[in-house]
BAGUTOR-365258 format. One line per 10 residues: for each residue z, x, y of N, C-alpha, C. Coordinates in steps of 0.05 Angstrom, whole numbers. Layout:
N
Z X Y Z X Y Z X Y  ...
END
This chain:
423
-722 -576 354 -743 -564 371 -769 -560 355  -796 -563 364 -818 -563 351 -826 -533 349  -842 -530 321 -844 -499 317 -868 -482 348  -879 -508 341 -902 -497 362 -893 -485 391  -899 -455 394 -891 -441 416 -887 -459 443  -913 -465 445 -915 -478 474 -915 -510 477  -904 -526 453 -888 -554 449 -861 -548 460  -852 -518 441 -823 -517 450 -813 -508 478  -836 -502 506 -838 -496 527 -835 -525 541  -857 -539 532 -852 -575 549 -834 -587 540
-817 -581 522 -803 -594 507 -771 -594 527  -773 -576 547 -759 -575 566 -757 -597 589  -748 -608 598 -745 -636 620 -752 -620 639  -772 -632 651 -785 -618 682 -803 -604 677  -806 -589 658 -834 -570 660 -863 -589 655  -867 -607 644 -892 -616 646 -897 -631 672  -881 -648 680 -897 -652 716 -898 -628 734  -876 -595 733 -885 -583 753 -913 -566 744  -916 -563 726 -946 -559 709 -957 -572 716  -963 -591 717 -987 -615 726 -997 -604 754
-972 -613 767 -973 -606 800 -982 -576 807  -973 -561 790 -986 -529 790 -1012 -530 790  -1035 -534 769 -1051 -544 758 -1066 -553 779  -1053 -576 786 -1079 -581 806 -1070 -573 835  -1061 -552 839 -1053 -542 864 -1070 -522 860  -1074 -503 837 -1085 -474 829 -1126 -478 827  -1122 -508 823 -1153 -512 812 -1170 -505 839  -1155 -504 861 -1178 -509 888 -1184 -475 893  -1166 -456 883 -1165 -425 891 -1194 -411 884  -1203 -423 858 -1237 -415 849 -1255 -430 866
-1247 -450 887 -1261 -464 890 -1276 -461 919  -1244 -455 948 -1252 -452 968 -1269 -427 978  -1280 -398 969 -1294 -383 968 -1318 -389 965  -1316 -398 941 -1354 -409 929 -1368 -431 948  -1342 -453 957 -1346 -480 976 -1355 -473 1007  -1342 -442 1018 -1339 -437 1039 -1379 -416 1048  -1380 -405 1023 -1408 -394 1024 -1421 -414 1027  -1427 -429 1012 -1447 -445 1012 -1453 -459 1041  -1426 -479 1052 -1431 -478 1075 -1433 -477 1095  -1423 -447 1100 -1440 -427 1124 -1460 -421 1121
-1468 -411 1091 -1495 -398 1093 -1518 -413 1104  -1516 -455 1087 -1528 -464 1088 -1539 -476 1116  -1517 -473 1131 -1512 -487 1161 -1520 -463 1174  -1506 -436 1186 -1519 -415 1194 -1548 -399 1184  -1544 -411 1158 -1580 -392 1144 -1575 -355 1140  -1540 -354 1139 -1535 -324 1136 -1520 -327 1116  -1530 -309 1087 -1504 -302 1068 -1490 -278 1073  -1491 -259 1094 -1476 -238 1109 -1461 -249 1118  -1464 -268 1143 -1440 -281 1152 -1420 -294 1132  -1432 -308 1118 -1420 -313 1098 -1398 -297 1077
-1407 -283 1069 -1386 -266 1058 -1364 -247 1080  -1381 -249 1095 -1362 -227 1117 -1326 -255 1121  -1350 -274 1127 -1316 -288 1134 -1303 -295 1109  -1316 -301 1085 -1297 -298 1059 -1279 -278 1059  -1291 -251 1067 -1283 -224 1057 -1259 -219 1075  -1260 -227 1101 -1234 -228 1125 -1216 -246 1114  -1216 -260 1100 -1201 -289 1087 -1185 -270 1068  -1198 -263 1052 -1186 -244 1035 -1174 -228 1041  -1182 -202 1060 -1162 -187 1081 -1131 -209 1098  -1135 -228 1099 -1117 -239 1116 -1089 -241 1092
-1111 -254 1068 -1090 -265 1044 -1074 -240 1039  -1079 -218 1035 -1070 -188 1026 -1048 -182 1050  -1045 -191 1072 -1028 -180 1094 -997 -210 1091  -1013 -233 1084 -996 -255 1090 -985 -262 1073  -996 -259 1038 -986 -270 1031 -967 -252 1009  -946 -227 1014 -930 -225 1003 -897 -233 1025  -908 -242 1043 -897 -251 1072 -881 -278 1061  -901 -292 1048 -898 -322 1054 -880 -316 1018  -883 -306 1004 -872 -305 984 -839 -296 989  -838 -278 1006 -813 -270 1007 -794 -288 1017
-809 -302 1029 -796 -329 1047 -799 -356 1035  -811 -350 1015 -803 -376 992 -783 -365 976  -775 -338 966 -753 -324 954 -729 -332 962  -725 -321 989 -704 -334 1020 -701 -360 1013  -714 -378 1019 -709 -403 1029 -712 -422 1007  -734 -431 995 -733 -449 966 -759 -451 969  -771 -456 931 -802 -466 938 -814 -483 957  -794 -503 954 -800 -529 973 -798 -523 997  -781 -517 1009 -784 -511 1035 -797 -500 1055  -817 -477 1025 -833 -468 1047 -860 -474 1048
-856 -465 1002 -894 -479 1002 -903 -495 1019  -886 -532 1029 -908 -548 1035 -908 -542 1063  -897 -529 1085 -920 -522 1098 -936 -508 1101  -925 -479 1090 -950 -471 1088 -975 -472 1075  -972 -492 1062 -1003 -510 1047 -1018 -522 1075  -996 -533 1078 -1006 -557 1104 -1019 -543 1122  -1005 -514 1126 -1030 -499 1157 -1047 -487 1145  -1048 -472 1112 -1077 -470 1098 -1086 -483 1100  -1083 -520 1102 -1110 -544 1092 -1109 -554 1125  -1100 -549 1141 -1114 -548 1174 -1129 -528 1177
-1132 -504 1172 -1151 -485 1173 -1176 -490 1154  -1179 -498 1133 -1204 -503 1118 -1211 -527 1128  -1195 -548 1142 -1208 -568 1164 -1221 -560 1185  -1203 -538 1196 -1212 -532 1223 -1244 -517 1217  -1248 -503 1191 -1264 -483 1184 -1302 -506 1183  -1284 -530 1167 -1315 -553 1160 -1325 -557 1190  -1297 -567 1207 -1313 -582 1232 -1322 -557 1255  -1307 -534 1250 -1326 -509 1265 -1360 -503 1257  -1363 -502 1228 -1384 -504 1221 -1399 -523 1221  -1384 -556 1215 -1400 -582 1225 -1418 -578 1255
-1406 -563 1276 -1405 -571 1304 -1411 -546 1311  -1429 -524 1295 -1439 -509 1305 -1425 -490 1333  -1388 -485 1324 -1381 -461 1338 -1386 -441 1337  -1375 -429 1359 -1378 -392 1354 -1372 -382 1322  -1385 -363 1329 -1376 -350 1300 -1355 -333 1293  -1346 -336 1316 -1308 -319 1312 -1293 -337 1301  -1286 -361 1309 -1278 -387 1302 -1278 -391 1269  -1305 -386 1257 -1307 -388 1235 -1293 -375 1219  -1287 -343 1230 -1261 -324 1221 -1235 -336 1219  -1220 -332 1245 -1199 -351 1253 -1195 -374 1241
-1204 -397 1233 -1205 -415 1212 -1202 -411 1182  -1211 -395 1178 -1217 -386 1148 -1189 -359 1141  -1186 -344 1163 -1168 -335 1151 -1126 -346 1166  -1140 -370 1173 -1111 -387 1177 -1104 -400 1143  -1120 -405 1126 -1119 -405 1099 -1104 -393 1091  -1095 -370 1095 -1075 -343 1086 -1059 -347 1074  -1041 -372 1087 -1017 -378 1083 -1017 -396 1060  -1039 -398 1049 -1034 -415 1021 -1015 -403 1001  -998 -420 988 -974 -405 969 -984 -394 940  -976 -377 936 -982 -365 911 -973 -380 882
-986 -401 878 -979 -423 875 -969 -417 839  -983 -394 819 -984 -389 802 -963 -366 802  -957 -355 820 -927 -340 818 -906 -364 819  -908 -379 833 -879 -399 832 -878 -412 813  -899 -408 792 -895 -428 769 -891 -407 744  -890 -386 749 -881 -356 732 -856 -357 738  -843 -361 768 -819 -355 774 -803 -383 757  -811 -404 756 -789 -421 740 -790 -426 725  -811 -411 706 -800 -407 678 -786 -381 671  -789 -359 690 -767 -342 684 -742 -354 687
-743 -371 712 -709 -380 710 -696 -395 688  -716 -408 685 -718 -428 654 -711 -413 624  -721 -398 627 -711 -383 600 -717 -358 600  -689 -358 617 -677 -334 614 -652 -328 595  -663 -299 586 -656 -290 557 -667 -292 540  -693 -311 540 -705 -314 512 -738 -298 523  -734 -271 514 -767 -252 523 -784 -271 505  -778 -280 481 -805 -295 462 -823 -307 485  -797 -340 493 -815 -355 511 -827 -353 534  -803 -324 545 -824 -320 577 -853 -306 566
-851 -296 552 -876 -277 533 -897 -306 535  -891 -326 512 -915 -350 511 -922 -363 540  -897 -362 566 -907 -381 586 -916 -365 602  -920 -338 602 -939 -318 615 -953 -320 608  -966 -323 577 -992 -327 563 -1001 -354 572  -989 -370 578 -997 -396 588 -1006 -399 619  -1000 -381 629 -1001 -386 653 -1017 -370 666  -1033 -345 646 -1055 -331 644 -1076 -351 641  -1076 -370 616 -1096 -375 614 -1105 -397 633  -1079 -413 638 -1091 -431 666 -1103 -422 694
-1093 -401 687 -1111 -383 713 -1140 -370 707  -1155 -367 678 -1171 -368 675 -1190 -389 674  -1174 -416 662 -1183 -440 666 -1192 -451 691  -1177 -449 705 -1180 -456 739 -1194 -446 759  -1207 -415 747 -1225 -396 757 -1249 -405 748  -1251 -412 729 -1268 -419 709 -1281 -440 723  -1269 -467 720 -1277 -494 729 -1277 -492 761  -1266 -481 773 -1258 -484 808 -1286 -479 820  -1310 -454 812 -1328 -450 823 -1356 -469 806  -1357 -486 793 -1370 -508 774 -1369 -529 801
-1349 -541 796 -1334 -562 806 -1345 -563 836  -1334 -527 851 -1350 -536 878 -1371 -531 879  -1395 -523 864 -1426 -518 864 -1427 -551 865  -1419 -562 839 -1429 -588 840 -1420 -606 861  -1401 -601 876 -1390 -628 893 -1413 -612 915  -1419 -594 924 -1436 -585 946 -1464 -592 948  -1469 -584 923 -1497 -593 913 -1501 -624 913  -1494 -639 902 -1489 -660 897 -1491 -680 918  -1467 -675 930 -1455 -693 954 -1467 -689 985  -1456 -665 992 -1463 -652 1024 -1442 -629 1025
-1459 -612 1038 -1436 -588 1034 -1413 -575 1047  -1406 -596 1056 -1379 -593 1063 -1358 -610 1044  -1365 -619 1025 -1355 -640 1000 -1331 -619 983  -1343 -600 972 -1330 -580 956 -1294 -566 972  -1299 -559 1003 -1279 -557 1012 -1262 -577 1019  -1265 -603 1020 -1252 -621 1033 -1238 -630 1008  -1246 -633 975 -1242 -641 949 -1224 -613 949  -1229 -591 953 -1201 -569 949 -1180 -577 971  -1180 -590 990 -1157 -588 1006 -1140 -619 998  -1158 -628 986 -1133 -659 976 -1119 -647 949
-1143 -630 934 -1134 -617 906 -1097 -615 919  -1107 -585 942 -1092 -571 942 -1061 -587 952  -1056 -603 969 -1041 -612 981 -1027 -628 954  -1044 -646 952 -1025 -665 922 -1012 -654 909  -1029 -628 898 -1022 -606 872 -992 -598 888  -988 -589 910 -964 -567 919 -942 -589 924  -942 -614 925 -936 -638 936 -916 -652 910  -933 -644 886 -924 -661 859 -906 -636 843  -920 -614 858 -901 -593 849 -871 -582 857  -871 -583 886 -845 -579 903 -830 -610 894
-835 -633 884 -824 -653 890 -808 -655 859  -813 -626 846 -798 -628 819 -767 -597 834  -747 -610 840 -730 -597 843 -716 -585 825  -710 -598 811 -686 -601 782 -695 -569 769  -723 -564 767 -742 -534 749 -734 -514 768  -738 -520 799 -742 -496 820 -714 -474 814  -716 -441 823 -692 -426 821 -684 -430 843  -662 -420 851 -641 -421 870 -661 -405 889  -658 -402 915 -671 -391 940 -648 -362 932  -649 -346 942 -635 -320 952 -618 -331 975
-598 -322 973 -569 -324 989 -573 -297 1008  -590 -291 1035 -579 -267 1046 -554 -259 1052  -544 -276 1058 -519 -283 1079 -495 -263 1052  -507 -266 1029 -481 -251 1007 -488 -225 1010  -522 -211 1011 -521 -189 1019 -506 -170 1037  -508 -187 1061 -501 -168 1083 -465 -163 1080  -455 -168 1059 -428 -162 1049 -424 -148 1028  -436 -150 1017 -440 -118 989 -448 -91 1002  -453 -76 990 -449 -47 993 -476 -38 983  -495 -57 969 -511 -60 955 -543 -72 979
-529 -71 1001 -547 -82 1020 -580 -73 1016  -575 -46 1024 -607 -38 1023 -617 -43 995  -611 -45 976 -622 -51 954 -640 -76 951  -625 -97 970 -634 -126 976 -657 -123 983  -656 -107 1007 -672 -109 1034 -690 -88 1024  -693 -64 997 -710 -51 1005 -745 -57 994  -762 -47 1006 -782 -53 996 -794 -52 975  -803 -77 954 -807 -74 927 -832 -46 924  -849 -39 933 -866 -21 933 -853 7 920  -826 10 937 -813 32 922 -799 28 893
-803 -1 894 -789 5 866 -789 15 838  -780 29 822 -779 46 800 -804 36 792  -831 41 781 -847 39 769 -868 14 776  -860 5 806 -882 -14 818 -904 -2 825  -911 16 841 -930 26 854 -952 35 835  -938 49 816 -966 54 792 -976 18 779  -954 4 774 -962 -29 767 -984 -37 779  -972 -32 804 -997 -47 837 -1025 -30 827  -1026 -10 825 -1051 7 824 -1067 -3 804  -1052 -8 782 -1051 -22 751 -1073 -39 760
-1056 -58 773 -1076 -84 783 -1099 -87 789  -1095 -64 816 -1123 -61 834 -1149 -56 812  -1140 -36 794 -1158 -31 771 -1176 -52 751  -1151 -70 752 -1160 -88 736 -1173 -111 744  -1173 -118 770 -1187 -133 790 -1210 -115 798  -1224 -91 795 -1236 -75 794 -1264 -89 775  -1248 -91 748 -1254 -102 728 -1267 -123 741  -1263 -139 744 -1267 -171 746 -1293 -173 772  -1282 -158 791 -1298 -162 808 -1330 -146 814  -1332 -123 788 -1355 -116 785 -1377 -129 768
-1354 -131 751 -1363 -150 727 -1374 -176 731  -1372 -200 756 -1379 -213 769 -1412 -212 784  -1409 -194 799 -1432 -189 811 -1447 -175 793  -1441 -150 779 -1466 -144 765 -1481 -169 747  -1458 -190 738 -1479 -209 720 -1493 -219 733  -1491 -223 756 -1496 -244 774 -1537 -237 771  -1525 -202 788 -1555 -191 787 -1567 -187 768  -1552 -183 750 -1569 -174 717 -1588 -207 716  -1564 -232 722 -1589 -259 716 -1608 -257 733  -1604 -254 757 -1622 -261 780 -1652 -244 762
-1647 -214 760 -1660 -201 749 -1684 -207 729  -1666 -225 710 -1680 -235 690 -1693 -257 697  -1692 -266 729 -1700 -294 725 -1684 -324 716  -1662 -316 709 -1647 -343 705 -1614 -338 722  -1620 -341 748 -1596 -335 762 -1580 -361 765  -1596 -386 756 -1572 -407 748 -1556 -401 728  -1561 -393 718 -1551 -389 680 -1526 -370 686  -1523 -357 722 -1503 -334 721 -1474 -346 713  -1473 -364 723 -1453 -375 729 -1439 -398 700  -1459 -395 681 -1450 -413 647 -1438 -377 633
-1464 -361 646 -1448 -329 627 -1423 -325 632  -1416 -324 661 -1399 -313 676 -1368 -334 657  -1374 -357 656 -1364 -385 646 -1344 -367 619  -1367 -359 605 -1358 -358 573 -1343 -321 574  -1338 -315 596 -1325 -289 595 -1298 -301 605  -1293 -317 621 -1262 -331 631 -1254 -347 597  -1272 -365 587 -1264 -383 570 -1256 -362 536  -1271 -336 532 -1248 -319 517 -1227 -310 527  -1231 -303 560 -1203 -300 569 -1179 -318 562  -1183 -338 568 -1170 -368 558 -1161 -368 536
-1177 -369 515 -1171 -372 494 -1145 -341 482  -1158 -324 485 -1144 -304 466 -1109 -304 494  -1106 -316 505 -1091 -319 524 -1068 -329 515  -1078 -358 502 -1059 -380 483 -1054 -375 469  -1072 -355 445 -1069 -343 420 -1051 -316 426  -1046 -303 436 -1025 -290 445 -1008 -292 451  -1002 -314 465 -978 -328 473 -962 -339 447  -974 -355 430 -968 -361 404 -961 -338 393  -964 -314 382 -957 -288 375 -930 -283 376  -919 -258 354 -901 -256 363 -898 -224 362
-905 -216 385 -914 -180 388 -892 -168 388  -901 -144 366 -883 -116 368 -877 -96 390  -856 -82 377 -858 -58 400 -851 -67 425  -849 -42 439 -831 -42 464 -849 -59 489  -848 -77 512 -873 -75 527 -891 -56 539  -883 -26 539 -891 -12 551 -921 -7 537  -914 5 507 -932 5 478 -947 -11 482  -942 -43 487 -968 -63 479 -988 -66 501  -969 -54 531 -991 -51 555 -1012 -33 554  -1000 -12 537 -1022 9 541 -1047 1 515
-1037 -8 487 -1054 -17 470 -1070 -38 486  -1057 -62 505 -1076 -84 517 -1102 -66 531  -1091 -46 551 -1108 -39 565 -1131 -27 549  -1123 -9 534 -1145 7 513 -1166 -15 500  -1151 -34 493 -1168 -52 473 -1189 -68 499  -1180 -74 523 -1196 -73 555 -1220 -54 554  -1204 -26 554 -1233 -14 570 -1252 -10 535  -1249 -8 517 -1263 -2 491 -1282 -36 494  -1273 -60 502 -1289 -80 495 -1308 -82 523  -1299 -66 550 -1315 -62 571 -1343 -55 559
-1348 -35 543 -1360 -15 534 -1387 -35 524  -1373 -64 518 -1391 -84 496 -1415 -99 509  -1411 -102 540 -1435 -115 566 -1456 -86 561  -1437 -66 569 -1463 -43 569 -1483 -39 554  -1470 -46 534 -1490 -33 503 -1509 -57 502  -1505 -83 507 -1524 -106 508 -1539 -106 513  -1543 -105 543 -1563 -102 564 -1572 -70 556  -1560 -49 549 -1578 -22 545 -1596 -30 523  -1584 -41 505 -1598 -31 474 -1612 -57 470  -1611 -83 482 -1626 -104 480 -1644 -116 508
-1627 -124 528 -1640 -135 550 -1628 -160 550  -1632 -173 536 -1626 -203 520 -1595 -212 534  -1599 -239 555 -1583 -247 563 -1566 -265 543  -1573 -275 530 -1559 -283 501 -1534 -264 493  -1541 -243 482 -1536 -220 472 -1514 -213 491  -1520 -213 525 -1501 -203 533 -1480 -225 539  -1485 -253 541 -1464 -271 539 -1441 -268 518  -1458 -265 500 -1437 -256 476 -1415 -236 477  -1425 -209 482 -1415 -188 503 -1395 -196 515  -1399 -210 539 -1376 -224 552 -1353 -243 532
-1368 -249 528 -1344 -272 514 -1328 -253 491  -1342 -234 479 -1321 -215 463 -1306 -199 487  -1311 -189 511 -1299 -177 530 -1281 -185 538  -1285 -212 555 -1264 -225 558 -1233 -233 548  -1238 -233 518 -1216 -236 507 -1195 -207 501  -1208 -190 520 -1177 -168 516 -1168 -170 547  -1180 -182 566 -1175 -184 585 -1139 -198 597  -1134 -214 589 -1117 -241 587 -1080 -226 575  -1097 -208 547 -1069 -198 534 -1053 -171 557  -1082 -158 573 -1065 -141 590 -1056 -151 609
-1069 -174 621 -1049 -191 647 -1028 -208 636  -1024 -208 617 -1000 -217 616 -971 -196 604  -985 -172 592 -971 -149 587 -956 -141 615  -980 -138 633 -964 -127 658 -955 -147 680  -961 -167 682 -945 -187 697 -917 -186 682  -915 -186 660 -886 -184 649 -868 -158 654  -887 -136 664 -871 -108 665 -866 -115 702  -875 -141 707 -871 -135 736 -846 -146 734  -844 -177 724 -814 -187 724 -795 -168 710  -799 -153 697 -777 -136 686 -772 -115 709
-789 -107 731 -782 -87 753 -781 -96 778  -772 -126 773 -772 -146 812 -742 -158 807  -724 -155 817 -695 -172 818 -702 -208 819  -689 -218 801 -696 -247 800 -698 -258 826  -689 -248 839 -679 -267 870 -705 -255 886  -728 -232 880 -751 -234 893 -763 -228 881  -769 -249 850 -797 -261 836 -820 -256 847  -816 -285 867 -847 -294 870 -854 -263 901  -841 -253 909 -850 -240 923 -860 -208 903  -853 -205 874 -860 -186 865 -880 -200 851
-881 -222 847 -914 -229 829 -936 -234 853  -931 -240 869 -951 -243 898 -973 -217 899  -947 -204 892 -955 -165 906 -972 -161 881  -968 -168 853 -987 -157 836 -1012 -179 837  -1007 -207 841 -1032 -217 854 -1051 -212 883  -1037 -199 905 -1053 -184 924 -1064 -158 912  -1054 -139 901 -1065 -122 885 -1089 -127 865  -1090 -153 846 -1110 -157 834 -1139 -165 860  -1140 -181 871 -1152 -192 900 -1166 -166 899  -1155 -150 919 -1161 -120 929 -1176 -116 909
-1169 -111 884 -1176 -95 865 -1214 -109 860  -1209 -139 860 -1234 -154 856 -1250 -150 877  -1243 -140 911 -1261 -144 932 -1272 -104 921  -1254 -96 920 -1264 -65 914 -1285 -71 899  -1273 -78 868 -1309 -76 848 -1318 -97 859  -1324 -117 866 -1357 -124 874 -1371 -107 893  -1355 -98 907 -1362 -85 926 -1383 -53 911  -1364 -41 896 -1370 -23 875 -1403 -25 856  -1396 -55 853 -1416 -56 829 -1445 -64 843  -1440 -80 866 -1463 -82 888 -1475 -62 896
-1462 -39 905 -1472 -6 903 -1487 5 881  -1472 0 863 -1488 0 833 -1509 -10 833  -1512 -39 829 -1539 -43 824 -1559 -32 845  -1555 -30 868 -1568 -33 889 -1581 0 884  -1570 14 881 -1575 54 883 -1589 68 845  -1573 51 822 -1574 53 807 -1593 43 776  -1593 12 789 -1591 -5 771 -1579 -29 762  -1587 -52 751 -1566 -69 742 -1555 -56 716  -1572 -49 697 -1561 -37 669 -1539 -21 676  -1552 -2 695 -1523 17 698 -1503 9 714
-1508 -13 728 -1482 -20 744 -1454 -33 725  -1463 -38 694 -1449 -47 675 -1423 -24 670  -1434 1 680 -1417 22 684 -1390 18 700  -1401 7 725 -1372 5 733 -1344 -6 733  -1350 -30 712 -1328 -44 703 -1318 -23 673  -1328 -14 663 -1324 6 650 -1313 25 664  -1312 39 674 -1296 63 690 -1267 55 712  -1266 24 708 -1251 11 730 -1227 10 702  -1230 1 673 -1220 -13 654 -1209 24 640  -1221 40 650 -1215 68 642 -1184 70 653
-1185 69 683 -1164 77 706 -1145 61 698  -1144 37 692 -1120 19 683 -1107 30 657  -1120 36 635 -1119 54 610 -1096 77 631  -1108 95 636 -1095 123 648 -1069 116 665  -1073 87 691 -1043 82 692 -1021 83 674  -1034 56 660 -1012 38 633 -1009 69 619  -1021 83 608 -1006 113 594 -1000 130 614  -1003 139 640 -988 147 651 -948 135 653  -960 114 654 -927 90 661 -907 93 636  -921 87 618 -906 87 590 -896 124 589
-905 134 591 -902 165 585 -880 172 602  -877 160 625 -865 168 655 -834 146 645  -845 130 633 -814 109 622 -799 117 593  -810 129 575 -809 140 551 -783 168 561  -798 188 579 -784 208 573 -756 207 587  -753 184 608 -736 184 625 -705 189 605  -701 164 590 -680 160 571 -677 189 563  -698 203 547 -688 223 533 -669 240 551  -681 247 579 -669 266 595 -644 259 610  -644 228 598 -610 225 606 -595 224 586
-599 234 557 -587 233 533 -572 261 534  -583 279 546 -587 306 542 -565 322 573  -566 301 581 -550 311 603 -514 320 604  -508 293 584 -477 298 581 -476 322 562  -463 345 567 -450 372 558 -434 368 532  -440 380 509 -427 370 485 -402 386 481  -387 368 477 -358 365 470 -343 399 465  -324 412 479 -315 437 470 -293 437 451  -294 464 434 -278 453 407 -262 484 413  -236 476 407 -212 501 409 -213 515 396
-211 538 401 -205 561 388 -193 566 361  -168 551 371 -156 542 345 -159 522 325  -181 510 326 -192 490 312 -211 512 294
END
C-alpha cells in the first residue's frame, strides 16, 4: 500500500470512478443559485424576485431534503438518487422555459423549488467511505478531509463556471450545463454498485425490541441538536462572510474582483483541507473540534482588522485566504462527530441534517451581514462573521464539556465494594 494518505484511499477498487461521478454531480450545487439569479433578474429586470425564489429553493431544500436522504438510507443510493435527480433537472427545465416564456411568477417558485429533491450528493459519498473503512478512524479522518475540500473546490469553481457560461453564451446556458453536469455526475455515480452500503432492512426492525430506536428521530439524538446548531453557526460564517465581501468590493469600486477574493478564501479552505487530511491528529475528537473552532473564530478576527486598519482590498484578500484555512479543519472535525452520533444504517440521513443546518446557517448570515452593512457599515459588517465563528466556539466547548463529564459520573456510580468485619 502507498504511504501517501489519500493514494492509499484510491488504492481501493471502486473509489475512483464513484469520485469522479461525485465530482461532477457536486460541481453544479455552486452553480444553479448564481445561474438562476442571473436569469430572472436579467429577464424580469428584478434582483428581489430573484433572490426571493432562490431563497424559497432553499427553504424547500431544508424541508425535503433530510426526507429524500432517509429514503436513500431505506432503499439504496441507486434507487433513489436517480430519480430524484431526474425531478430536480425537470424543475430547473421547467424553471428556464417558465422564464424563457415569460410565466407567472408563482411558477418561477414552484419550478425552482421542485429542485429540492436533488440528492445530497456529498453525504452519499461520506457514507461509502464510512462503509469502506470501517474501523480504520485514520482513513475516514483523510476521506472527510477529502471530501471537505471537494466541496470547497466545487463551491469555488461552480459560481465562475456559471458567471461565465451566462455571460458568455445566453443566460439560460449556466443552468442547462448544471443539469447535464448534474444528471451524468449522479448517473456515473449510482452505476458504481460494488462501493454503495447496504440500504437499511426495516422489515428486521419491526422484530427487535429495539424498534423505536430505529424509527426515532435523529434530532434527539445524544449530542445532535447542539451539532445542528454547531452548523447553523458555521454557515453563519460563510454566509456573512460572502455578502459582506461582496459589498466591501462593490464599495471600493471593484465589485468584479468580488468574486476572485471570495475565490482565494474557498481555495485556503481547500488547501489546509488536504493538508489535514494527510495529518495524523491527536487527542480525543471532541478536543480537536473545539481547538478547530477556536483557531475559526481567532482567524475570523483577520478580514476585520484589514479592512479596519488598512482599507486595502489586497490586504483583505489575504485576510481571507489566511481565514479560510481554519475553516475546512472544523468541518471536517464535526462532520466526523456526526458519523460517530448517526447509526450506520442512517448516514446519509444524519449528514443531510448537518448539511441542511449549514444551508440555514448560510441563508441566516447573509441575511445578517446584509443588515450589517446596510445599518452599520461594510467595515463593521466584518463583525458578523466574527460573532457567528464565536457561537460555534461556545457550542463545540459547550459539547466537549457536556461529553467529558458524562463518563466520570458513571465511574462514580457503582458503590465500592463492602469489607467484613472480620476482615
Amino acid at each position: 500500500m502507498p504511504h501517501n494518505p489519500y493514494s492509499r484511499l484510491f488504492a481501493i477498487p471502486g473509489t475512483t470512478a464513484f469520485t469522479l461521478g461525485n465530482l461532477v454531480a457536486r460541481l453544479p450545487m455552486g452553480m444553479f443559485s448564481v445561474s438562476a439569479v442571473i436569469m430572472i433578474s436579467g429577464a424580469r429586470g428584478s434582483y428581489a424576485l430573484a433572490g426571493a425564489v432562490t431563497a424559497a429553493g432553499l427553504a424547500a431544500t431544508a424541508v425535503v431534503a433530510p426526507w429524500t436522504a432517509r429514503l436513500v438510507d431505506r432503499h439504496g443510493q441507486a434507487r433513489v438518487a436517480v430519480p430524484a435527480t431526474l425531478v430536480a433537472a425537470l424543475g430547473s427545465l421547467s424553471l428556464v422555459l417558465c422564464v424563457r416564456y415569460g410565466a407567472p411568477d408563482w411558477t418561477l417558485f414552484a419550478s425552482y423549488a421542485a429542485t429540492a429533491t436533488t440528492p445530497n450528493t456529498g453525504g452519499m459519498s461520506r457514507a461509502r467511505w464510512a462503509h469502506l473503512l470501517k474501523g480504520d478512524a485514520q482513513a475516514v479522518h483523510t476521506a472527510n478531509s477529502f471530501e471537505q475540500a471537494a466541496d470547497e473546490l466545487c463551491f469555488m469553481l461552480g459560481p465562475v463556471l456559471a458567471a461565465f457560461l451566462c455571460g458568455t453564451l445566453f443566460p439560460q446556458a449556466g443552468t442547462l450545463v448544471g443539469v447535464l453536469l448534474l444528471v451524468t455526475g449522479v448517473l456515473v455515480f449510482a452505476a458504481q454498485r460494488a462501493t454503495e452500503p447496504p440500504p437499511q432492512d426495516r422489515r428486521k426492525h419491526r422484530d427487535r425490541t429495539d424498534t423505536s430506536a430505529a424509527t426515532k428521530s435523529l434530532l434527539r439524538a445524544r449530542g445532535m441538536p447542539v451539532l445542528l446548531i454547531g452548523f447553523l453557526a458555521t454557515g453563519a460564517v460563510f454566509g456573512s462572510l460572502e455578502v459582506v465581501t461582496i459589498a466591501y468590493a462593490d464599495e471600493r469600486g471593484h465589485k468584479a474582483a468580488a468574486g476572485a477574493v471570495l475565490a482565494l478564501q474557498a481555495a485556503g479552505s481547500c488547501a489546509a483541507g488536504l493538508v489535514y487530511g494527510a495529518a495524523r491528529p491527536r487527542g480525543s475528537l471532541g478536543r480537536r473540534h473545539v481547538l478547530c473552532a477556536a483557531a475559526m473564530a481567532g482567524a475570523m478576527t483577520l478580514p476585520l482588522l484589514a479592512v479596519a486598519s488598512t482599507g486595502s482590498l489586497i490586504v483583505l484578500s489575504v485576510a481571507l485566504l489566511c481565514a479560510g484555512m481554519a475553516t475546512a479543519p472544523t468541518m471536517v472535525t464535526a462532520m466526523t462527530l456526526v458519523q460517530r452520533r448517526t447509526p450506520e444504517e442512517r448516514l446519509n440521513e444524519g449528514m443531510t441534517l448537518a448539511v441542511t443546518g449549514l444551508l440555514g446557517g448560510i441563508a441566516c448570515g447573509a441575511a445578517g451581514g446584509g443588515w450589517a452593512v446596510e445599518h452599520l457599515g461594510t467595515a463593521a459588517g466584518y463583525g458578523v462573521p466574527v460573532a457567528a465563528a464565536c457561537c460555534a466556539l461556545l457550542l463545540s466547548s459547550a459539547q466537549a464539556c457536556a461529553t467529558s463529564t458524562r463518563p466520570r459520573l458513571r465511574r462514580r456510580r457503582p458503590a465500592p465494594p463492602r469489607v467484613s468485619n472480620a476482615a
